[in-house]
Structures are given as C-alpha cells and as structure tokens.
N, C-alpha and C positions, 0 to 999 in steps of 0.2 A: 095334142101338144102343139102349141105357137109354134111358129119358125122363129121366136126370139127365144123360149126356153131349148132348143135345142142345143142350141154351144151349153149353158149351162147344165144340161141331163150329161151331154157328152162328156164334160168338165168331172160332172163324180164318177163316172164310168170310169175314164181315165184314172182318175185317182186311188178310184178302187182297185185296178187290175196294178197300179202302182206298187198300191200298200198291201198285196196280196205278194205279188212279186217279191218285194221285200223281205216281207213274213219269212214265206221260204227258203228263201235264201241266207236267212239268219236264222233259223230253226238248229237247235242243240240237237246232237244226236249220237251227246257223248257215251250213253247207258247199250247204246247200238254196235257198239265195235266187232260184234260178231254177231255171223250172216242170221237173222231169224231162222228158224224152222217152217218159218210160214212167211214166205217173203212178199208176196201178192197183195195179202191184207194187213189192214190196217183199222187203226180205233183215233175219231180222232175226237176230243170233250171240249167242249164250254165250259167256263169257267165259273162267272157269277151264278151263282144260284146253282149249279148244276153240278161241279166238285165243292164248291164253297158257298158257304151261307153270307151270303151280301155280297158287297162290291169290294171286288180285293183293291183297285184303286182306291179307294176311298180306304180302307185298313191302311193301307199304303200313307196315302195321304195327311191320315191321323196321327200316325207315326211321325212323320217328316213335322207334322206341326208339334207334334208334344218336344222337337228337338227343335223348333221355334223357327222355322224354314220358312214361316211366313205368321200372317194375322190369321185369329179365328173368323174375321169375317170375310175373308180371301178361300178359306176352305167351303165356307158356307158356300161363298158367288159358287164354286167349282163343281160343287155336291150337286146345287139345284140345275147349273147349266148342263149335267151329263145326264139327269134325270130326265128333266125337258127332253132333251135328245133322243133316248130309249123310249119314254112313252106317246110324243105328240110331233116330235119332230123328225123320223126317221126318214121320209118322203119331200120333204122341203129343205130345198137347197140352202136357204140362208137358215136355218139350225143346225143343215150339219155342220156348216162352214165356221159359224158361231161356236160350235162345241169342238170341233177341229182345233181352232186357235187357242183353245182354253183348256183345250186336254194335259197339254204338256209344258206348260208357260209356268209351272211353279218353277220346275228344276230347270231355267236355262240359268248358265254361266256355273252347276256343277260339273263334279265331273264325272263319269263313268263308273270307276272305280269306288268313290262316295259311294254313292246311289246303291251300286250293287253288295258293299258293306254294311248300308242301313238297311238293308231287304232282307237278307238274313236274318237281322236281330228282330226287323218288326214282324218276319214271318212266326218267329219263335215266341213272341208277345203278343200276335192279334191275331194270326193268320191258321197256325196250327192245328187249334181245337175247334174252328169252323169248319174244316174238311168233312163234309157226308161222308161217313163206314161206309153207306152201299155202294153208293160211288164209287167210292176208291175200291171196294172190291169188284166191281164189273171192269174196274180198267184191269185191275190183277188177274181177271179174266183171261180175258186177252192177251196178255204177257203169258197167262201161264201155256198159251194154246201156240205159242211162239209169233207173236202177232207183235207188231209196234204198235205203240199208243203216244197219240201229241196232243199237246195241248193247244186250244182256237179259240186264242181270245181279245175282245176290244183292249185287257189293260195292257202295259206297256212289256213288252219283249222281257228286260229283266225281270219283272216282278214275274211273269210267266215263268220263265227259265225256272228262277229259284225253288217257286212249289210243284214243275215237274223234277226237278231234280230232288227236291225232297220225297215225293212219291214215289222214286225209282221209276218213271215214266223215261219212254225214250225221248223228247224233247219238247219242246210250246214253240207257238206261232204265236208274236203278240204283234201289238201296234209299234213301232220303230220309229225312235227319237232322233231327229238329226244331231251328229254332233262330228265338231268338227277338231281334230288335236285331243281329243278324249274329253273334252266339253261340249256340253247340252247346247242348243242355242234356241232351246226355246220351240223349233218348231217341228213338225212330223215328214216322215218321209211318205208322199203320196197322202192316206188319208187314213182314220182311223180304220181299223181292223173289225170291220162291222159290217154285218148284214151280207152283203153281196160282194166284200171283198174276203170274208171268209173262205168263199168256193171259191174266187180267185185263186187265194192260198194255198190249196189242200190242191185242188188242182192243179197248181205248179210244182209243188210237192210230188204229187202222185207220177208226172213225168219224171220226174227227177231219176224218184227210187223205185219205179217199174212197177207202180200198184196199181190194182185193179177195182177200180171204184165199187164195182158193182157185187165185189166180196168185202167193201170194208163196211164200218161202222162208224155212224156218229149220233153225238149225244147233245142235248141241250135243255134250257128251261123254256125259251123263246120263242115266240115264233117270228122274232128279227131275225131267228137262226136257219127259216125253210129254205132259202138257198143251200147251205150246207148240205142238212139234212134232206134233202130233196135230190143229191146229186148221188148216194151211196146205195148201198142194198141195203145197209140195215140202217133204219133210223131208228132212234129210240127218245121220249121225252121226260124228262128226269125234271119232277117238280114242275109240271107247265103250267102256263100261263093260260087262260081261258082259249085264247083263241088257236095257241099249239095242241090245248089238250084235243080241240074239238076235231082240229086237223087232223090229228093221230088218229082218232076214234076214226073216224072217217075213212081213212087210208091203213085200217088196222097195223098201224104202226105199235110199238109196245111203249108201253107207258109205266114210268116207276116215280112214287110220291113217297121224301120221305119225311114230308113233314106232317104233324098233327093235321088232322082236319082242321082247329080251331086256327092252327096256323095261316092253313093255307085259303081259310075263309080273309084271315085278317090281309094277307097280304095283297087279294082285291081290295079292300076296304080302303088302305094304304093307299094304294096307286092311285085309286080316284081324287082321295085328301090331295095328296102332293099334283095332279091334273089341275084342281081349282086353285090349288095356293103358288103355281108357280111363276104365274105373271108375274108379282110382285120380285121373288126373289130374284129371274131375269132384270130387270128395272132394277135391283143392288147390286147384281154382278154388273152391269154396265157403268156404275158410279163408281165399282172399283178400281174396272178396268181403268177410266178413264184419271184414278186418282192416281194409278198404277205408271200408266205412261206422259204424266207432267212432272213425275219428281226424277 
C-alpha cells in the first residue's frame, strides 16, 4: 500500500467501525424482553440470498417505484450501481464510495414514518414468499434452543427491522439512513453495512449483550460475509457463492443449498452476464445522477 492510499484505506476502516457502530446501536430487540435461556449465544443471518431470494433492497425499491417515487431508469442506475459494488467493486475505494452515495439517495426528503408504512405493504406484496423455509427454520432453531437471532445486513435498518419482526427474530442490524426531524436526507451514517463493517456490528452488539462469539452462529450466501463468518464458532454457508462455497469446504464449515441445482448453476451464469454488462449501465447512472442534481 502507497503512503497516498493510506488516509483513504483508513477513511473506509473508519467508516466501517462507524456503520457497524451504528447498526448496533439501532438493533430491535423488541421480541427479546425476556432474559434468553441461553444468554451467551447468539444466531446472527444475511440477508440477500441467505433468508431471502434476491435483493430486498431492490424488492424494496421496486415497491417505492410502482408508488412512482422516482423514474424507471433511476431504479435501473440503482440496481446496476449496487451490483457493481457486490461483485467487482468490494475492494476499491472509489466503488464503494460510488455505491455509498447511491444507496440511499432515493428516499431523502421522506420521512421515517412513510418509509416504514410502505415496507410493510411491500414486505406483504414482494417480500414474504421469497423467505427460504430452511432458513427460516434454522433461525427457529435457535430461538427454540433459547438463543437470539439478528438479522446482518447491507439493506437499510427499516426494511431489516420489518422482515425480522415478521419472522419473530429478535432484531436486524441494517445500513442507517441519516435523518434529521424524522426526514431522510439522503445520506448514510458511516458506511454501508458490508463486508467488514458487519463484524464491526455484531461485535459491538456482542459487548453490549454479554455474548460469546465463539458459541454463536452465523449465516450467509457470500463470501463478502468471511469477516462475519470468520469471527463466530459456527459458521455456516446458506446458498454460496463459489468462492464461500470453497472456503467452507475447506474450513469444514457446514454448507446448506436450497436452491435447484439448475438454479444455482444459473445464478454463476448471471453474475458473469451482469460483470461484462455493467460498465455501460455505470456510464447511465452517472448521466442520471448528473441529470438528477441540475434540476
């Protein structure tokens, strides 16, 4: 590493222990009000791909535009800039920074309350029957063994909140929208809720409420998620990605797939498609943006 990318390495480090911070400290943990039976451990899940089949952001965001919250090609820039970010830009500073700014720039100037009235409904119309059974049954696991279980994920705090509360989970850790008077303003507290500010999280968490890492659990599809999963006693990979699957195998970690095979061939097939196609779609979210902040 230069001595000129150092401020900026340190810049997402900061950011990350920021947005982990945060996390924590807005974590629900309304379902919790009496002591576990098992207070040490803990379950904590992913969310895309790993409780939910796709991107609940993006369910989310489809929602908000069928209620005309913005243009279709405003959702497209959104879609292809978060993708970018997951598959080619996780390590380079100016994508996270890029997908940073674009994460939460639909909703500034609503307000809280909105937001978390329209996440309901769109959980109950996009969101509900993408939940993985096995999933959700290995969290109920946990619950039934008197364990808490949170949810650790990139999309935003409320949309977490809503489908652990629908799960009966004791709460989510999501990415944290600033806002100020009960309005959005557009930008995020610290950084998105990804990769290495995960374990930040869960780690703040785990001081918090007295847990003991190395009895808890966590889950994921990713292997943007080996920080998390790297920091507990049990890890476990739920639908992974070629290079978590291989991690796992490797590290005898346990591995549960519940999709088709034909699925889970297609969904490499996919990520490569969108690798080569997404320069261009970058190149039209930047003509949004720009069309975005001259009017």
């Amino acid at each position: 590493m230069t001595p000129s990318e150092r401020p900026r390495r340190l810049n997402l480090q900061q950011r990350s222990a920021l947005a982990g911070e945060a996390a924590a400290a807005s974590a629900e943990v309304e379902n919790a009000l009496s002591t576990p039976s098992d207070p040490t451990a803990a379950a904590f899940f992913d969310v895309d791909n790993t409780v939910m089949q796709g991107a609940s952001i993006f369910h989310f965001a489809r929602g908000l535009h069928r209620r005309q919250f913005f243009t279709t090609r405003e959702i497209a820039s959104a879609a292809w800039k978060q993708t970018y970010f997951r598959i080619v830009g996780v390590e380079d500073p100016e994508h996270v920074t890029d997908a940073r700014n674009s994460a939460l720039s639909f909703i500034a100037g609503h307000t809280t309350t909105e937001l978390e009235e329209l996440g309901e409904e769109i959980f109950d119309e996009a969101m509900a029957h993408r939940i993985w059974p096995g999933t959700r049954a290995l969290a109920q696991l946990h619950l039934d063994e008197g364990q808490r279980v949170w949810l650790v994920t990139a999309a935003p705090i409320e949309i977490a909140s809503i489908i652990a509360r629908r799960l009966g989970l004791t709460g989510a850790m999501g990415t944290v929208a600033e806002h100020v008077d009960g309005v959005y303003t557009g930008q995020l507290v610290g950084d998105l809720l990804h990769g290495p500010a995960k374990a930040e999280a869960i780690r703040a968490l785990a001081a918090r409420e007295g847990l003991d890492l190395a009895r808890c659990s966590a889950y994921s599809d990713s292997s943007n998620d080996l920080p998390m999963l790297s920091m507990v006693g049990d890890p476990c990979a739920i639908n992974p990605d070629a290079r978590l699957r291989a991690h796992a195998r490797a590290h005898g970690w346990r591995i549960h797939d519940y999709r088709t095979g034909r699925k889970a061939a297609r969904a490499g097939l996919v990520a490569a498609a969108v690798a080569g196609a997404v320069s261009g779609a970058v190149a039209a979210g930047v003509s949004v943006r720009g069309r975005t902040h001259s009017t």
